[in-house]
C-alpha positions in Angstrom: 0.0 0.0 0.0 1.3 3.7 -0.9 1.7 5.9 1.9 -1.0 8.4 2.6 -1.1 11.7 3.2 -2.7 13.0 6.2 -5.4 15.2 5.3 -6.7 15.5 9.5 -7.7 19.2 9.6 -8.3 19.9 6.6 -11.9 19.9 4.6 -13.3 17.8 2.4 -15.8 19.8 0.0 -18.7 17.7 -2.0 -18.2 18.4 -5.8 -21.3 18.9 -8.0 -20.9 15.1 -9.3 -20.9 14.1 -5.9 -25.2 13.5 -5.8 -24.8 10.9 -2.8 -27.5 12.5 -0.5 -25.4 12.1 2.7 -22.8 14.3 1.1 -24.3 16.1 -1.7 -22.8 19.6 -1.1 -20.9 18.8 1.9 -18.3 20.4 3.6 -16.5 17.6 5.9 -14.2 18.8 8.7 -11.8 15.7 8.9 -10.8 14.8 12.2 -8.7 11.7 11.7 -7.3 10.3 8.4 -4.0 7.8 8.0 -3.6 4.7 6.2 -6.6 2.5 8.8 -9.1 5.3 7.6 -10.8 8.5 7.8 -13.3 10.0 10.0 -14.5 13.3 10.1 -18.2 15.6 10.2 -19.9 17.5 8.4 -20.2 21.3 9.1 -23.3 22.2 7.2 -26.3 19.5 8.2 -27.9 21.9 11.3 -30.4 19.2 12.2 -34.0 21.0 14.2 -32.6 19.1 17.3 -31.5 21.6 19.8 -28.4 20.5 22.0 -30.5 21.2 25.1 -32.9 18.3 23.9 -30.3 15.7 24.2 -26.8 17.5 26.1 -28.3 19.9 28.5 -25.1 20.6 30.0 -23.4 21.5 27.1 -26.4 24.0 26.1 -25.1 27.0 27.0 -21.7 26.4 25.3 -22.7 25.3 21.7 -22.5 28.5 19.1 -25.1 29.8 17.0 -27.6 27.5 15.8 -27.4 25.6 18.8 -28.9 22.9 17.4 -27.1 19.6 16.8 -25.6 19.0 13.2 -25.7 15.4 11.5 -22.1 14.9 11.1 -22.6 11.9 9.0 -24.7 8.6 8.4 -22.1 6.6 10.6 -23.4 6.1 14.5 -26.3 8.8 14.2 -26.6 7.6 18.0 -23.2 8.8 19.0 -22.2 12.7 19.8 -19.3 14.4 19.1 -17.8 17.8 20.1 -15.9 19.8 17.9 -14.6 23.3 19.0 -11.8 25.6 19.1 -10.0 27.0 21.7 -7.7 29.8 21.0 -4.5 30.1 22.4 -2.0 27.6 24.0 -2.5 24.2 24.9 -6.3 23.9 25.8 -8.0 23.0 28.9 -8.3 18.8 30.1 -11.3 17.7 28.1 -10.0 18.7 24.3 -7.9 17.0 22.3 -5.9 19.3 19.4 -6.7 17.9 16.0 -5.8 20.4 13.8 -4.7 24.5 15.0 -7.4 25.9 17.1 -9.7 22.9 16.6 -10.4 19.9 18.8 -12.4 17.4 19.9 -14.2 17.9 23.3 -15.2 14.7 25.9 -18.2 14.8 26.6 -18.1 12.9 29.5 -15.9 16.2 30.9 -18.0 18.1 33.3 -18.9 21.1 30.8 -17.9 23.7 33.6 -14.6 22.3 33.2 -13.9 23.5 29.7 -16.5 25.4 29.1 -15.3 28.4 29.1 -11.7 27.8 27.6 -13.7 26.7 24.7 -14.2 29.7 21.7 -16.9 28.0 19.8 -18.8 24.3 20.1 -20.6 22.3 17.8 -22.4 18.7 18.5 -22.4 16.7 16.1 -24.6 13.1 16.0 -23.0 10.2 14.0 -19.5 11.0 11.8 -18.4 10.3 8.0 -15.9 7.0 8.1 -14.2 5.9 5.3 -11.8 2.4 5.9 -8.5 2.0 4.4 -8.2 3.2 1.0 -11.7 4.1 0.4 -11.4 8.0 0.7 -8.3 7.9 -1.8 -10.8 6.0 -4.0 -13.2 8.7 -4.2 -10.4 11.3 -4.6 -9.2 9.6 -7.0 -12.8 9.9 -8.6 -13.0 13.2 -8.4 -16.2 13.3 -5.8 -14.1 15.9 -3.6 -12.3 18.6 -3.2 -9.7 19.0 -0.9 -9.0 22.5 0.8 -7.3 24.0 4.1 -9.9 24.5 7.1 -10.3 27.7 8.5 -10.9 27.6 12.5 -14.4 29.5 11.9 -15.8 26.9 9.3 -16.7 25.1 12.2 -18.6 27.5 13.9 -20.2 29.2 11.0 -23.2 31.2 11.9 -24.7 30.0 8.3 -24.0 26.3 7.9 -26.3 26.2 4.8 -23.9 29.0 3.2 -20.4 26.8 3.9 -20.4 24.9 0.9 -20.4 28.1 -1.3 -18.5 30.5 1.0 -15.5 27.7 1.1 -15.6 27.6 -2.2 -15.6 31.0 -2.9 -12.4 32.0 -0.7 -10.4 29.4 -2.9 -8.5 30.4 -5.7 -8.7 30.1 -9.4 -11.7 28.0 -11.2 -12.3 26.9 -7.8 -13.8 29.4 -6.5 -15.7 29.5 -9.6 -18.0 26.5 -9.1 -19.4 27.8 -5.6 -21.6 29.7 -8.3 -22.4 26.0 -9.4 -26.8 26.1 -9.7 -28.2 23.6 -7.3 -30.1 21.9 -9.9 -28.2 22.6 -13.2 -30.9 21.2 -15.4 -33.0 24.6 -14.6 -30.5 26.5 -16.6 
């Protein structure tokens, strides 16, 4: 097997071919990838679940929509935290995945971290790909593959990130966030 390059922190961003309705227009935040797989969420799936309906605690830290977001179709059961803490090393409870962003335990007392924490999202169930399978879909052409910015994860528009990421890239890039959601009305 080739050796793969790590692509943990950065985003994976749905291409218009990509019509899988778990990822159509996707922007995935990827939180783990080496050569046993990938796992990471998606940013822009605000669910009408509100964190207080199912993590009370963690309520009054989750950013605007504080809703949960469906991070993928993979153990919808589950919750994950994502958020970024600014600074140094970050408080017990969050792991550094990538810069400023993290994952949080939920199992940690929320008053713990809480306020260390600069933005928090919850997502239910992740994206996984095993070994290989996410190259195979690069390789496709079902993705593009771009830096993350610490405020895509917090973005106060989650059905604007596909577009907006797009549009901060360069080149012809940047030219398909103007991509019509259904091209056959043009």
């Amino acid at each position: 097997m080739t050796e793969v390059s790590s692509l943990t922190g950065r985003l994976l961003v749905a291409t218009p071919a990509l019509t899988d309705p778990h990822f159509a227009r996707a922007v995935v935040l990827m939180l783990d990838h080496d050569g046993e797989g990938s796992l990471g969420v998606v940013l822009n799936r605000p669910t009408p679940v509100g964190v207080a309906d199912i993590l009370d605690d963690w309520a009054d830290y989750a950013g605007e929509p504080g809703v949960v977001f469906e991070g993928g179709p993979v153990s919808l059961d589950s919750a994950l935290g994502v958020a970024v803490v600014p600074g140094g090393d970050g408080p017990v409870g969050w792991r550094r995945v990538h810069g400023a962003i993290g994952l949080v335990d939920l199992e940690v007392p929320p008053e713990l971290l809480g306020a260390a924490l600069g933005s928090l999202r919850i997502f239910a169930g992740y994206a996984g790909w095993g070994p290989g399978q996410l190259e195979d879909e690069l390789a496709d052409g079902a993705w593009f593959v771009v830096e993350s910015e610490p405020g895509d994860v917090s973005s106060p528009a989650p059905e604007r990130l596909w577009r907006d990421v797009l549009r901060r890239q360069r080149g012809e890039l940047a030219m398909i966030a103007t991509y019509p959601d259904d091209p056959s009305l043009n």
